[in-house]
C-alpha positions in Angstrom: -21.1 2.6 33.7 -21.9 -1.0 34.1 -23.3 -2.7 31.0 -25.1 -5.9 31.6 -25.9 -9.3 29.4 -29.3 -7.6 28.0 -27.7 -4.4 27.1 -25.0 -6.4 25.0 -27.2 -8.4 23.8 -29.1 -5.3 22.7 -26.2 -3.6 21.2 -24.9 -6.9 19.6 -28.6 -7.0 17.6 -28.0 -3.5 16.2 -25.0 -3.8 15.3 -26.2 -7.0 13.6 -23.6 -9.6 15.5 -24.4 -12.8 17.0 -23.1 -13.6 20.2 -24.0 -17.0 22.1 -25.0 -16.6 25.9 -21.3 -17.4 26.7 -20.0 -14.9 24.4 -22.5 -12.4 25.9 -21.2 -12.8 29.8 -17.2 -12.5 28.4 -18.0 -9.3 26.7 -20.3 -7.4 29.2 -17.3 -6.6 31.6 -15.0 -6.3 29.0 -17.7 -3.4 27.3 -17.9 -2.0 30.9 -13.8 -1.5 31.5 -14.2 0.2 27.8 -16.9 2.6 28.6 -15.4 3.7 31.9 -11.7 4.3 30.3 -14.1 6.7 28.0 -15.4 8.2 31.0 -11.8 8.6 32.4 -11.2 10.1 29.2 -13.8 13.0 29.3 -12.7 14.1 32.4 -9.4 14.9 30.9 -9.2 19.6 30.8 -8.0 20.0 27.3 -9.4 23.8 27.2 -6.3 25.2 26.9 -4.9 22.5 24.1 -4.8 23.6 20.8 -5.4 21.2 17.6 -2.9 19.8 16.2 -2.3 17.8 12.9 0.7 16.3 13.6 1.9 14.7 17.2 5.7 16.3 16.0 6.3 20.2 15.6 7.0 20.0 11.6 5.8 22.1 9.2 4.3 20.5 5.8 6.3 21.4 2.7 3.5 22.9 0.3 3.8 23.4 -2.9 1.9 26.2 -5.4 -1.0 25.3 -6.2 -0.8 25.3 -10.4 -2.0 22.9 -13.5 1.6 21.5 -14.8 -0.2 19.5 -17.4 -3.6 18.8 -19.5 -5.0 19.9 -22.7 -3.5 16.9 -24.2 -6.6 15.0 -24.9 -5.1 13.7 -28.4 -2.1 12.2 -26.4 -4.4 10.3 -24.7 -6.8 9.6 -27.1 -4.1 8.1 -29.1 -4.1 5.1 -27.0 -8.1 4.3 -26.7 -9.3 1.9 -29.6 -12.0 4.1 -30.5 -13.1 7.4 -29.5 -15.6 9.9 -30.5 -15.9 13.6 -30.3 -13.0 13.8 -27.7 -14.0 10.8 -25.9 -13.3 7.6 -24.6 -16.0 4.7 -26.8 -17.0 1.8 -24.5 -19.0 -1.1 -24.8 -22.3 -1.4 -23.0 -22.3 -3.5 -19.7 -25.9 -2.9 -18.4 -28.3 -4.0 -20.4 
């Protein structure tokens, strides 16, 4: 796919930049090589390709899923300057 000096310029307004005329006739080829590497791309037969979430064969060392701490709100209560009814007191900032 070719992309032009209008086109860029189109796609340069949405994507709210501003590009000079000079600007506009460096990146139109540029944009072009870009788009056909993506076209080069889909043509690529990855029907047989699972997903994978990691490029090396490793397996992820989980852990159990389990609380190991809370219900200790009057630990951390201790260290607030004021508190009220089991919760932090802070001063207004809207107004």
């Amino acid at each position: 796919m070719s992309m032009d000096k209008e086109t860029v310029r189109k796609v340069a307004g949405l994507a709210r930049i501003q590009m000079d005329d000079a600007e506009l006739e460096t990146m139109a080829p540029q944009l072009s090589k870009i788009i056909d590497w993506i076209e080069q791309l889909a043509e690529v037969d990855t029907d047989n390709v699972e997903p994978l979430a990691n490029v090396v064969n490793i397996n992820l060392a989980l852990r159990e899923d389990k609380i190991t701490d809370g219900d200790c709100a009057d630990k951390v209560l201790a260290n607030a300057p004021e508190d009220v009814q089991g919760f932090f007191v802070v001063s207004k900032v809207v107004e």
